[in-house]
MDTraj code that builds the backbone (N, CA, C; nanometers):
import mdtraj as md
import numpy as np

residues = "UNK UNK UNK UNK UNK UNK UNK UNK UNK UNK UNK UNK UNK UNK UNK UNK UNK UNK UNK UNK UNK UNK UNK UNK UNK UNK UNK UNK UNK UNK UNK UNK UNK UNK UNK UNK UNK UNK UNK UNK UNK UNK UNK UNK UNK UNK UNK UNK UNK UNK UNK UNK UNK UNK UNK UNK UNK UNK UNK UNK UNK UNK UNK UNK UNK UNK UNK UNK UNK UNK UNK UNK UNK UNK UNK UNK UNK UNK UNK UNK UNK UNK UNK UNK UNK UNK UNK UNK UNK UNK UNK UNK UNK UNK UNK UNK UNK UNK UNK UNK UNK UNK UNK UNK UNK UNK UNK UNK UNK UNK UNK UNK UNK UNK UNK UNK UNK UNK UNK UNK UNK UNK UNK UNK UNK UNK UNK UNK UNK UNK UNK UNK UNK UNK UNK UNK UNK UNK UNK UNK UNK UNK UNK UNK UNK UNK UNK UNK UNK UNK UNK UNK UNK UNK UNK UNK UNK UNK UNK UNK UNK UNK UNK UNK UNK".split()
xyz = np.array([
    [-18.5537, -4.6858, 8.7587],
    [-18.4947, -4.7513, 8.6432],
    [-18.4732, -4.6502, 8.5292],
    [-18.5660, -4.5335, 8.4937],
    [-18.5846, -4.4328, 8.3939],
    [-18.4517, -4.3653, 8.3723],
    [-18.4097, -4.3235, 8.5590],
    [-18.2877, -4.2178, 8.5797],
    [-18.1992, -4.3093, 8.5631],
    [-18.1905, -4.4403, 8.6228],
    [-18.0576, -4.4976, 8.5680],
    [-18.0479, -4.4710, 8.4246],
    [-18.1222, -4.5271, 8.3344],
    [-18.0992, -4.5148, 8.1932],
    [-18.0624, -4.4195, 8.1349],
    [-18.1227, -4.2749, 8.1818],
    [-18.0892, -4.1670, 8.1557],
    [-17.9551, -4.1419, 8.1764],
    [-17.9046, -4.2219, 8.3049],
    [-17.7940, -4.1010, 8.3753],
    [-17.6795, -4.2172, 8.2568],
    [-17.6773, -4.3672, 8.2532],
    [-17.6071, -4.4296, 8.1784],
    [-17.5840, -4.4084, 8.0058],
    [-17.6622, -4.3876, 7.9290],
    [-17.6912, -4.4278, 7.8096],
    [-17.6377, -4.2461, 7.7585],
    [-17.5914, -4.1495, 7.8174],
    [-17.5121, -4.0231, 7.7766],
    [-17.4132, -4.0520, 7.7712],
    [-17.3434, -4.1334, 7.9173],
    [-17.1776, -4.2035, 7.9216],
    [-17.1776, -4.2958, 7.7983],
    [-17.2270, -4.3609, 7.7718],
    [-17.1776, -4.4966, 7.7417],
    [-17.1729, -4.4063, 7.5708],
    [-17.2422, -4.3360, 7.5471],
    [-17.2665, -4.2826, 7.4125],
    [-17.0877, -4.2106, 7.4159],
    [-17.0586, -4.1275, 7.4948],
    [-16.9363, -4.0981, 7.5086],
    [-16.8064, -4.1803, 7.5209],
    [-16.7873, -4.3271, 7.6006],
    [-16.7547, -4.3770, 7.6157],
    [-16.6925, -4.4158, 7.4891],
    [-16.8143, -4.4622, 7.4194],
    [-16.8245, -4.5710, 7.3047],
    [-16.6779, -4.5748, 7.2218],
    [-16.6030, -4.4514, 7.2014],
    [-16.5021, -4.4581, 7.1135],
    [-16.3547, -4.4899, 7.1934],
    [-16.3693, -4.4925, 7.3394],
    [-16.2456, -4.5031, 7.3964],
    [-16.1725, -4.6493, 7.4190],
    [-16.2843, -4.7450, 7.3270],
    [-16.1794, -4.8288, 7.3175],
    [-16.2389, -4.9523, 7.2183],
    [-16.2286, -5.0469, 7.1891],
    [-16.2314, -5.1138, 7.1146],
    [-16.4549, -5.1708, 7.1309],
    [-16.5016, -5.2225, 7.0661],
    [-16.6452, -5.1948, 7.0753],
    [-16.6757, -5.3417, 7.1861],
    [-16.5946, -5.4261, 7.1201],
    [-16.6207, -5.5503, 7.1751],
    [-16.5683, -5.5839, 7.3442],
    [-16.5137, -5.4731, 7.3701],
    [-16.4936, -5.4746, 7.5156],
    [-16.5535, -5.3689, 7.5547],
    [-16.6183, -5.2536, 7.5296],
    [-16.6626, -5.1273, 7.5518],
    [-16.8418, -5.2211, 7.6200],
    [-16.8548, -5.2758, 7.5077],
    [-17.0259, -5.3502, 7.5248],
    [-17.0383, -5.4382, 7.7134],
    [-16.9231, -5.4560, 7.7228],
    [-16.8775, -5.5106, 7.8735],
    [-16.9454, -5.4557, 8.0096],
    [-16.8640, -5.2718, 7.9475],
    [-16.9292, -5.1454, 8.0804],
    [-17.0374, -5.1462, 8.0822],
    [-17.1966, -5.1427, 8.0275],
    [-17.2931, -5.1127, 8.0464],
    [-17.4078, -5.1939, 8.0414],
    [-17.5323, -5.2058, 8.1059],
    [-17.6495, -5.3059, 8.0765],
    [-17.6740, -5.3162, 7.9165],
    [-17.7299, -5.3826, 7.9187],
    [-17.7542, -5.4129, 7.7795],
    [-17.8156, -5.3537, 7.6750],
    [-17.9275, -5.2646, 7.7301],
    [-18.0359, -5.1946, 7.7096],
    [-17.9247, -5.0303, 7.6214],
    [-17.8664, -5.0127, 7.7665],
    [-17.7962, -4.9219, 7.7499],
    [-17.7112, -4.9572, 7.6190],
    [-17.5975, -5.0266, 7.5946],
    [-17.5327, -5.0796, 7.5113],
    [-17.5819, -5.1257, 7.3728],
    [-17.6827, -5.1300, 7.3692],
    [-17.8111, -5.1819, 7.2602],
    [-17.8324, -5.0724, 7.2037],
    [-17.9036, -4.9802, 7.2707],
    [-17.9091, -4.8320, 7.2100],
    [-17.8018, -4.7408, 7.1620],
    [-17.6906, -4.7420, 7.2067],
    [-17.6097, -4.6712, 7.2143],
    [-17.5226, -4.7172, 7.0710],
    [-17.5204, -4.8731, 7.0258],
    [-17.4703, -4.9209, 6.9591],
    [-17.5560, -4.8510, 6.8060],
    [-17.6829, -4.8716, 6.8531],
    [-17.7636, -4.7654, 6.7218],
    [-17.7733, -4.6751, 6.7190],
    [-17.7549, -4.5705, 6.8241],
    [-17.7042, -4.4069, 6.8317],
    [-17.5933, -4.3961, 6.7469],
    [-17.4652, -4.4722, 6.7556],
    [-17.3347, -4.4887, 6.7096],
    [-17.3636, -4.5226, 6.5489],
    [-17.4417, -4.5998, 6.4969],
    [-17.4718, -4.6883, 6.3448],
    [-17.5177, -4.5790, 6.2631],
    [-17.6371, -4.4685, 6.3596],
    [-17.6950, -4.3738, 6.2678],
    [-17.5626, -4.2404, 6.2795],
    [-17.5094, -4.2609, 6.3949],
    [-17.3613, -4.1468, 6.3715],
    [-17.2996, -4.1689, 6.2206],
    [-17.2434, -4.2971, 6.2855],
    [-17.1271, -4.3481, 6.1511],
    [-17.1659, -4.3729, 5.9915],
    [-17.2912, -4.4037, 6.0052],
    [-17.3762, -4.3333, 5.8348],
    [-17.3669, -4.1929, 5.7929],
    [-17.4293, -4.1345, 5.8958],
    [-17.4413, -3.9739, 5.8756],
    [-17.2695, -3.9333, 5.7971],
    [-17.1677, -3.9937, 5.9004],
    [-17.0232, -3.9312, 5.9082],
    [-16.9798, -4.0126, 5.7369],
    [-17.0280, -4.1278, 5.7107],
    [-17.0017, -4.1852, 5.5792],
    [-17.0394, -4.0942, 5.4740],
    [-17.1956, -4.0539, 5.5008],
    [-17.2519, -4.0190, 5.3995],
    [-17.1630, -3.8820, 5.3405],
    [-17.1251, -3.7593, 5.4665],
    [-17.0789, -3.6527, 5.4507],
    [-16.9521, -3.6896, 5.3932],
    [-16.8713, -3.7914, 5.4236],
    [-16.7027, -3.8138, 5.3314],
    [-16.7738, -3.8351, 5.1990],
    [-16.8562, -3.8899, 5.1838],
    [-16.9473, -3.9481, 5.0530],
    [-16.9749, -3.7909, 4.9655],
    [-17.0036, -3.6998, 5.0091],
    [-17.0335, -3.5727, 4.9624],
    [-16.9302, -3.4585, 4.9059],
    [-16.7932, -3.4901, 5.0505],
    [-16.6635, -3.4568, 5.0018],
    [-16.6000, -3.5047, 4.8894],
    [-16.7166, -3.6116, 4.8245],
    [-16.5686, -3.6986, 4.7147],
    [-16.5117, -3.7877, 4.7329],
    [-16.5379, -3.8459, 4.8495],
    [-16.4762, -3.9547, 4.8941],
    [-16.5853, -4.0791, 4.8947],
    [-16.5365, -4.1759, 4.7605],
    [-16.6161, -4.2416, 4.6917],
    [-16.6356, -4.3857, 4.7375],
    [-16.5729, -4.4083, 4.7933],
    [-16.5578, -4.5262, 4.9120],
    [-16.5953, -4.5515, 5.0374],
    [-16.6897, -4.4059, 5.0744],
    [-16.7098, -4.3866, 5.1994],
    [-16.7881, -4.4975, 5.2859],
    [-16.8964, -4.5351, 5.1964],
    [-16.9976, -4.5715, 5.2071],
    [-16.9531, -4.7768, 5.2401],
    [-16.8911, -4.7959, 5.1299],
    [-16.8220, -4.9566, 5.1057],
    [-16.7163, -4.9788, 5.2430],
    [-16.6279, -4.8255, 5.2896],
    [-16.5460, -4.8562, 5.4066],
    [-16.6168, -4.8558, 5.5109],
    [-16.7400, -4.8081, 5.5624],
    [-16.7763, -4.8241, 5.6390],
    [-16.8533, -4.9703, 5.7104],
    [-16.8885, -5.0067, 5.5531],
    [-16.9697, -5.1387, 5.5605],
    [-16.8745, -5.2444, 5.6146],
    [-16.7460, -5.1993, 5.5956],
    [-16.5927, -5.2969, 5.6379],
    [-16.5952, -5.2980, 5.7324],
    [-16.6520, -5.1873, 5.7893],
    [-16.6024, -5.1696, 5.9339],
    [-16.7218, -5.2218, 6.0386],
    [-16.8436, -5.2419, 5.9823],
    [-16.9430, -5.3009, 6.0744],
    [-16.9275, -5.4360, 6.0362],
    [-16.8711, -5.5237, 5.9506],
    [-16.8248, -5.6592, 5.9512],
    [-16.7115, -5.6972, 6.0260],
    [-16.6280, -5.6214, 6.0395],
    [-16.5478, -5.6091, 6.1476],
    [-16.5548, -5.6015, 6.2812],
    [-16.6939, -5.5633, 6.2950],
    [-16.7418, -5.5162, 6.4605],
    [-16.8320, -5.6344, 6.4790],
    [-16.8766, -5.6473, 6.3940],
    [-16.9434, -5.7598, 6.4065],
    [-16.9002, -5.9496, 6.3744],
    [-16.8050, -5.9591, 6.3169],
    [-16.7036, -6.0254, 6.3323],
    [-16.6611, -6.0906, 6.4777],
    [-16.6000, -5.9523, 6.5504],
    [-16.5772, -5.9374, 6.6946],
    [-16.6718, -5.9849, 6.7554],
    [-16.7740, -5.9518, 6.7675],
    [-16.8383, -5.9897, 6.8917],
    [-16.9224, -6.1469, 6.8378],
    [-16.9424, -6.1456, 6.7195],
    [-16.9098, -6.2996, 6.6639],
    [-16.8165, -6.4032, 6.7771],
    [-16.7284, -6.3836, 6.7338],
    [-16.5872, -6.4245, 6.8510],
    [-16.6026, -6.4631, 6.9998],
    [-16.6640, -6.3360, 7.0524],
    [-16.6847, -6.3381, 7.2145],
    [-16.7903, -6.4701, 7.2193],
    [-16.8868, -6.4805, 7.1346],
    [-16.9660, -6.6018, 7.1847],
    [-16.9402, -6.7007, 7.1452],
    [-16.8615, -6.7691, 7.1439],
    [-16.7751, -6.8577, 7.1474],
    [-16.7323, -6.8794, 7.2493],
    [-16.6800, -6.7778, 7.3140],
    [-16.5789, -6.8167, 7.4602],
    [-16.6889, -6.8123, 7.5719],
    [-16.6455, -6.8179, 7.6921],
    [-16.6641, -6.8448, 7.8200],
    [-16.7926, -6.6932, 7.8813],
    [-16.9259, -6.7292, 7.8579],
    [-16.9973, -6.5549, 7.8918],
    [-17.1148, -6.5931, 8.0038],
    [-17.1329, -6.4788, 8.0539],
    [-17.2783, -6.5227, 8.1493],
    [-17.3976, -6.5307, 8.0313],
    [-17.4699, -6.5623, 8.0869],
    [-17.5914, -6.5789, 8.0177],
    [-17.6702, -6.4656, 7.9509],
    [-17.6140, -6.3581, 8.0779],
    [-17.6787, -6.2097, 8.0623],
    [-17.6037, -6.1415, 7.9278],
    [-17.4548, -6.1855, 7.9318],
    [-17.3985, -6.1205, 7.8403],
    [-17.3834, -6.1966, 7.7018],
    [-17.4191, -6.3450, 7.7445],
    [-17.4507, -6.3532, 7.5596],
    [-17.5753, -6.3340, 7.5200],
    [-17.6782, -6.2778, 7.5789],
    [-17.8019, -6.2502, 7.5371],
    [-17.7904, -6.1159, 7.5076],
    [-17.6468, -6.0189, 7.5696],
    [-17.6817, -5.8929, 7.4927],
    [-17.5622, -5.9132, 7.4110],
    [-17.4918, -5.9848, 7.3925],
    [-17.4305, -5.9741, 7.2744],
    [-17.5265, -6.0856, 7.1691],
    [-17.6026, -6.0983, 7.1649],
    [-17.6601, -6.2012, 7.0788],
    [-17.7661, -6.0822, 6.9799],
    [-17.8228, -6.0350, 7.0593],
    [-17.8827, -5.8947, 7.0789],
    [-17.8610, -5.8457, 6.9917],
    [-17.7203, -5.7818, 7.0122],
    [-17.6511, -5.6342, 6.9121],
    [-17.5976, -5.7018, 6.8323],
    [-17.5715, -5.8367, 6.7949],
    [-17.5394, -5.9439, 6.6691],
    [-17.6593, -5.9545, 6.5549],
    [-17.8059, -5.9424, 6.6645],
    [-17.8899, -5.9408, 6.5745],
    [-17.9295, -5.7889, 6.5291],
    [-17.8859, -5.7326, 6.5588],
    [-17.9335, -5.5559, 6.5262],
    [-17.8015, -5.4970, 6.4434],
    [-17.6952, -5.5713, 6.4562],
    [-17.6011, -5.5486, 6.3454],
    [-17.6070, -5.5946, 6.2450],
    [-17.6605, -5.7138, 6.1979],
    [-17.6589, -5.7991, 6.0917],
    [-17.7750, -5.7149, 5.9793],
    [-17.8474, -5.6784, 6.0744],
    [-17.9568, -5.5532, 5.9901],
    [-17.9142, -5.4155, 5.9771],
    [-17.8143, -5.3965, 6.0486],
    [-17.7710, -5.2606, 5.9862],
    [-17.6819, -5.2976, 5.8885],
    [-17.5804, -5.3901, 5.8698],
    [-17.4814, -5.4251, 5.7699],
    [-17.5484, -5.4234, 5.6607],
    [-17.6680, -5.5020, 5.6652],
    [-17.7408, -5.5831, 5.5526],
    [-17.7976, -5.4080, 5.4815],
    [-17.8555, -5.3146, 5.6000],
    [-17.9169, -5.1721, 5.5133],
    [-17.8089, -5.0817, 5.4810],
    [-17.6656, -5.1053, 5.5335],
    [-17.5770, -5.0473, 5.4292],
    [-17.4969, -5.1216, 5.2843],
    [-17.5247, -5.2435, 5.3194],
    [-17.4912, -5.2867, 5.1927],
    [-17.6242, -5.2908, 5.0617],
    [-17.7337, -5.2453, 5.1443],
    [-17.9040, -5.2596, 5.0608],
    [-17.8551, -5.0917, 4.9415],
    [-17.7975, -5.0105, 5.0637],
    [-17.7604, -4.9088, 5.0227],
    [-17.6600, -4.8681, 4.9363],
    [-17.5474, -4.9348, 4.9168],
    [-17.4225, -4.9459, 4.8643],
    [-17.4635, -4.9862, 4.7119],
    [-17.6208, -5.1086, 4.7046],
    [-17.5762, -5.1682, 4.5870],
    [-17.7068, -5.0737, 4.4877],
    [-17.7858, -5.0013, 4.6039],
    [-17.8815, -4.8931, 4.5106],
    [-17.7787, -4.7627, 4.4627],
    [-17.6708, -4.7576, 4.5193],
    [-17.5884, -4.6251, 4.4600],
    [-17.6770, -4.5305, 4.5773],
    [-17.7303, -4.5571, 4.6794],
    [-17.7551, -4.4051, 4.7700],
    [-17.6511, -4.3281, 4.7811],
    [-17.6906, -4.1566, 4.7671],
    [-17.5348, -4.0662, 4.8242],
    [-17.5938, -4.0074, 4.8824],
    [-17.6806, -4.0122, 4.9252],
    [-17.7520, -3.8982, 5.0190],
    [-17.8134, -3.9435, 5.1326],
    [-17.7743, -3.8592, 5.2459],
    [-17.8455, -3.8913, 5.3784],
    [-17.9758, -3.8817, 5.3994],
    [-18.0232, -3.8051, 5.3124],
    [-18.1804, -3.7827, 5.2508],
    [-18.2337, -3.8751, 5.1800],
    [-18.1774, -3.9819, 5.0949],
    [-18.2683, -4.0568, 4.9909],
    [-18.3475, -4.1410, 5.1177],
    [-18.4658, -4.1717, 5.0640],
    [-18.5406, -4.2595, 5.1253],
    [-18.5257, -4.3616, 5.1614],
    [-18.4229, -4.4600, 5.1127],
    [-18.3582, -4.5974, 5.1537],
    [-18.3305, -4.5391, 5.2999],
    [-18.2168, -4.4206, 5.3666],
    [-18.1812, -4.4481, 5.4667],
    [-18.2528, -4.3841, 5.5618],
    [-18.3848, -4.2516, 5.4904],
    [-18.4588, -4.2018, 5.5955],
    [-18.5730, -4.3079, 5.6467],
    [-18.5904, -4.4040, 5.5433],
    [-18.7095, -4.4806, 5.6493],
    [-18.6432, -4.5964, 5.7144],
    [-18.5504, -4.5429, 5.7716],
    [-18.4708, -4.6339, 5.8390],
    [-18.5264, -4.5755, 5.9770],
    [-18.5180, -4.7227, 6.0852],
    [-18.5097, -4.6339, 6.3031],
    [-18.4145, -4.6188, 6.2642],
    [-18.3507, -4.4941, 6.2986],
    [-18.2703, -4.4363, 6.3883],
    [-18.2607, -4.3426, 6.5078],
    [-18.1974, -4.4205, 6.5793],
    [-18.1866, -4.3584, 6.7169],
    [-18.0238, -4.2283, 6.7072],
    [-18.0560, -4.1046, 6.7318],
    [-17.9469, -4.0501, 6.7974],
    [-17.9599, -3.9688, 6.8932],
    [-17.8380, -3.9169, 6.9285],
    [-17.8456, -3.8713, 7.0452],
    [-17.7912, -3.6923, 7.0308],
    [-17.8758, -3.6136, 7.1287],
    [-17.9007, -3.4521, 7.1306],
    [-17.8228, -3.4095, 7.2166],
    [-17.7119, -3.3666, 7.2009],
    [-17.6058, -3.3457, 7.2946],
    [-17.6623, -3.1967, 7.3715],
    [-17.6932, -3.1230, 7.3194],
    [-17.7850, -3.0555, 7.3149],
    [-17.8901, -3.0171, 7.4670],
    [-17.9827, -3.1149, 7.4028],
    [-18.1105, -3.1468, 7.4849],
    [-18.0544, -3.2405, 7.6067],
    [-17.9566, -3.3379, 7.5697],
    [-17.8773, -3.4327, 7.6477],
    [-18.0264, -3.5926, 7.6483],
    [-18.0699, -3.5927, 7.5381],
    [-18.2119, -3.6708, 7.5095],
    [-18.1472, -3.7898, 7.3979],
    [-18.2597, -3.8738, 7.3755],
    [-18.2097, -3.9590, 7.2801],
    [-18.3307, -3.9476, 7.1959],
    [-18.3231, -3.9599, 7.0724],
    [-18.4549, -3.9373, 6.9777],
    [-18.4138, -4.0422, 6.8767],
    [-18.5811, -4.0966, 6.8296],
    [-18.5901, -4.2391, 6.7051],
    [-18.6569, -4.1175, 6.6161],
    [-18.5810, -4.1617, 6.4883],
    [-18.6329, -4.1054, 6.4286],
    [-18.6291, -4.1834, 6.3041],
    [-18.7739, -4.1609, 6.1999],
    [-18.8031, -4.2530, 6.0854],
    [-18.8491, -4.1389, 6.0032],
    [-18.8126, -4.1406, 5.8825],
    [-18.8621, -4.0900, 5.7744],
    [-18.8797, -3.9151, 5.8741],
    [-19.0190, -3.8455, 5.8593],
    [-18.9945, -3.7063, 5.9121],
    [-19.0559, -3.7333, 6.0298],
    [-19.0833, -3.8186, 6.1163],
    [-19.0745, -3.8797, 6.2502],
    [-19.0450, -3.8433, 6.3327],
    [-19.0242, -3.8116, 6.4669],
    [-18.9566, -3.8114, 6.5956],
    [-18.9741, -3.8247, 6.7239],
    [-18.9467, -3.9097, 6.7871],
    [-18.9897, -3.9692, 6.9231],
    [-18.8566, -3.9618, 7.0259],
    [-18.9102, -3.8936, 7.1490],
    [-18.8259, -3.8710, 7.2342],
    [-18.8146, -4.0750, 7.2918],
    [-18.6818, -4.0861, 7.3027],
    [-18.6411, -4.1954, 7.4178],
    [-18.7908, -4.2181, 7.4946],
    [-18.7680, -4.3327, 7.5674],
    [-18.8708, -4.2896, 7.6504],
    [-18.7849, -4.3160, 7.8037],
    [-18.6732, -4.3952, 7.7873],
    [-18.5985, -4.4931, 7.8547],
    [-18.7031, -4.5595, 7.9579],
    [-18.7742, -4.6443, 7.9256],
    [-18.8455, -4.7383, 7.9766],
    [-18.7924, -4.8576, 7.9706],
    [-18.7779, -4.9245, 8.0754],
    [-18.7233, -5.0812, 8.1078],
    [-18.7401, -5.1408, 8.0134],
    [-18.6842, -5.2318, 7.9314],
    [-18.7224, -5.3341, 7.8723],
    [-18.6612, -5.4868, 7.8930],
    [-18.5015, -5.4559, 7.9755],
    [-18.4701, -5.6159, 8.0192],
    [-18.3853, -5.6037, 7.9101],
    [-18.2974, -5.7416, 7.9220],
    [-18.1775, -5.8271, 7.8195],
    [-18.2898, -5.8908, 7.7750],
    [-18.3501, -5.9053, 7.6710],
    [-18.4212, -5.9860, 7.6026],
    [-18.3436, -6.0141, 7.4476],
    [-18.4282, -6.1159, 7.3693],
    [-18.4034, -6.0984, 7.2328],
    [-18.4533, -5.9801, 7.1659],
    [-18.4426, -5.9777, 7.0417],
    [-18.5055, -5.8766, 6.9538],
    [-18.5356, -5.9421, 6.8658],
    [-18.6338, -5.8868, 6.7554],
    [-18.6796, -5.9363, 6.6489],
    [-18.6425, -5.9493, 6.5357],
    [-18.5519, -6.0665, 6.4841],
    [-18.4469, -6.0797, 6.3528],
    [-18.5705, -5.9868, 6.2474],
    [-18.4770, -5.8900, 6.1785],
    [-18.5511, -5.7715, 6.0740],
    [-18.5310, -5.8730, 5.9490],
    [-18.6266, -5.8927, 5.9093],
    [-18.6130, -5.9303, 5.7591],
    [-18.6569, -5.8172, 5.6482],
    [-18.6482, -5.8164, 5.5523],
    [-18.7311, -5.7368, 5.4665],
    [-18.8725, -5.7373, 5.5088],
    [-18.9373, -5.8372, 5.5368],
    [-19.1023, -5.8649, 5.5064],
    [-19.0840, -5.7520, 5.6734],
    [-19.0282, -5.8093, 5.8184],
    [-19.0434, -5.6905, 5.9263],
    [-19.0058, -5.5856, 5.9253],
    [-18.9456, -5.5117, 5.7534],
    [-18.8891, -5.4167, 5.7852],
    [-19.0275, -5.2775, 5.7399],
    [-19.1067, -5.3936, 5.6642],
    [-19.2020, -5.3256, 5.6492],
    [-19.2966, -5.2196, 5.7377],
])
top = md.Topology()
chain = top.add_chain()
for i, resn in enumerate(residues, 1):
    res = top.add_residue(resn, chain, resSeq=i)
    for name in ("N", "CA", "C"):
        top.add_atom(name, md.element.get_by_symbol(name[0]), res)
traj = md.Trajectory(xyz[None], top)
């Protein structure tokens, strides 16, 4: 199960931009697609924050557009016609988006410009070491290799403030 994860969750990280998100989430287990979706969240901050640095003062507010948008989408899909398996991982990355939206807009309304302020370093983030070819969580000055250990299509735990503790 380890090597599957391994050998999947590099593609799907690659994958991720070749086509629209809400059909991309389709190709892969859930697990895979779950992670990869937060590999992608801590990308597309990082890539905000740096337009944010260039001067580009909107970086931060367009991006937040754009995970209401993604999330919007897959909003949509559950509605229609899904296996069970796949509205539990889209239910999933509905609930793990709604908490990243919610910590870039937490962020938007403190004025963060930095990929450094503490709002977004004690954030999980998962990315990925093209590198090492590894996936690493990382919190505040933190770092934990992947472990890719099974965990199943399950739920996750709606983040509130009080769990974000």
């Amino acid at each position: 199960m380890r090597s599957t994860l391994r050998h999947l969750i590099p593609e799907a990280v690659v994958t991720y931009e070749e086509k629209p998100r809400e059909q991309w989430v389709f190709d892969y287990p859930a697990q895979v697609a779950l992670t990869c979706t937060q590999i992608w969240w801590t990308t597309e901050v990082g890539i905000a924050f740096a337009r944010l640095e260039e001067g580009y003062e909107n970086a931060i507010k367009d991006y937040n557009k754009k995970q209401i948008t993604q999330l919007n989408a897959l909003i949509s899909l559950l509605i229609g016609n899904l296996t069970a398996g796949d509205r539990m991982k889209i239910m999933t990355i509905c609930t793990i988006d709604v908490h990243a939206r919610d910590v870039v807009a937490k962020m938007i309304v403190a004025k963060v410009e930095s990929a450094q302020a503490f709002t977004w370093q004690s954030q999980l983030r998962h990315r990925w070491d093209e590198g090492r070819m590894h996936c690493y969580a990382n919190i505040c000055d933190a770092q934990l290799q992947y472990s890719y250990e099974y965990l199943g299509n399950t739920p996750r735990l709606v983040i509130t403030p009080l769990t974000d503790r």
